[in-house]
C-alpha positions as CSV (number, residue, x, y, z in Angstrom):
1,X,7.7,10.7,-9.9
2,X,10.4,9.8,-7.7
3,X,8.7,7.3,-5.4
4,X,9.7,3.8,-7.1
5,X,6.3,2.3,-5.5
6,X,4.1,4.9,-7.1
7,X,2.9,6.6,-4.4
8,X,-0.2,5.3,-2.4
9,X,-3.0,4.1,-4.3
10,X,-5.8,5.2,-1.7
11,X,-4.6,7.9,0.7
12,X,-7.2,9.0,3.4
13,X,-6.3,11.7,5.7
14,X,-6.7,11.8,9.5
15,X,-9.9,11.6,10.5
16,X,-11.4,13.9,12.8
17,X,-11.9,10.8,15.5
18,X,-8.4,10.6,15.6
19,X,-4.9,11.4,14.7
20,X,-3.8,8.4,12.7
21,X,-2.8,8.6,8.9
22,X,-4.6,6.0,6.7
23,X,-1.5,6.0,4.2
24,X,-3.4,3.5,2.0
25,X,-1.4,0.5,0.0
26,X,1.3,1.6,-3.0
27,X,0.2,2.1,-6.2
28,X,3.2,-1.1,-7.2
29,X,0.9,-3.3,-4.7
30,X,-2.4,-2.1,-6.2
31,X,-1.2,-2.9,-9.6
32,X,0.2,-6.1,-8.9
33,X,-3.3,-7.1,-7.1
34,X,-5.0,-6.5,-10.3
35,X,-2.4,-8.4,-12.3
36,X,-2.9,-11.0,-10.1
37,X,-6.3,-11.6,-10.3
38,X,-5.7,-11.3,-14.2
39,X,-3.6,-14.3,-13.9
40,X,-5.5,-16.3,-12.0
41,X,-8.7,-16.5,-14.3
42,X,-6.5,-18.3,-16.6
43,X,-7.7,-21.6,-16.8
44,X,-4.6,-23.4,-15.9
45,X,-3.9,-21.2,-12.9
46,X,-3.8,-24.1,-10.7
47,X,-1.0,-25.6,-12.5
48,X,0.8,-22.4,-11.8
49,X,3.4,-21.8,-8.7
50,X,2.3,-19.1,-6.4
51,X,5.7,-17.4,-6.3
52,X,5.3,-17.6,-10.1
53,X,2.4,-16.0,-9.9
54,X,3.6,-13.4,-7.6
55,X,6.7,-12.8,-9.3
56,X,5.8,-11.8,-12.3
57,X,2.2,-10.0,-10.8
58,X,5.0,-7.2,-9.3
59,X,7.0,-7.7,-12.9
60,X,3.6,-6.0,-14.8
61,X,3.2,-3.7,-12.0
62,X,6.6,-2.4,-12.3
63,X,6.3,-2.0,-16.3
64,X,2.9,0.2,-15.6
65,X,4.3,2.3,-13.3
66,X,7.4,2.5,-15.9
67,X,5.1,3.1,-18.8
68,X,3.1,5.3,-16.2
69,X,6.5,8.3,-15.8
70,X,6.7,8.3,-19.1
């Protein structure tokens, strides 16, 4: 896969209603939304930076799509 984001995550195609494409979020920012939320039900999470948090949310994300093209 060449795209480094992963490709979109939740790709609709126009609807009939319209000629909009609903591209959806990356497949990097859908896996670093559920790393998040894995970080923050640690119990200390509050003693935690958010650009900590953030940071190291894309970090996994990067390592599954990595582990992902393998």
């Amino acid at each position: 896969m060449t795209d480094r984001n992963g490709g979109r995550a939740f790709p609709r195609p126009a609807s009939h209603a319209s000629d909009t494409h609903h591209d959806g979020m990356s497949l990097r920012d859908w896996f670093a939304g559920q790393a998040m939320g894995g970080q923050l039900n640690n119990i200390d999470w509050d003693q935690i930076s958010p650009s900590f948090i953030a940071e190291t949310s894309y970090e996994i994300a990067d390592a599954m799509l990595k582990e992902r093209n393998k």
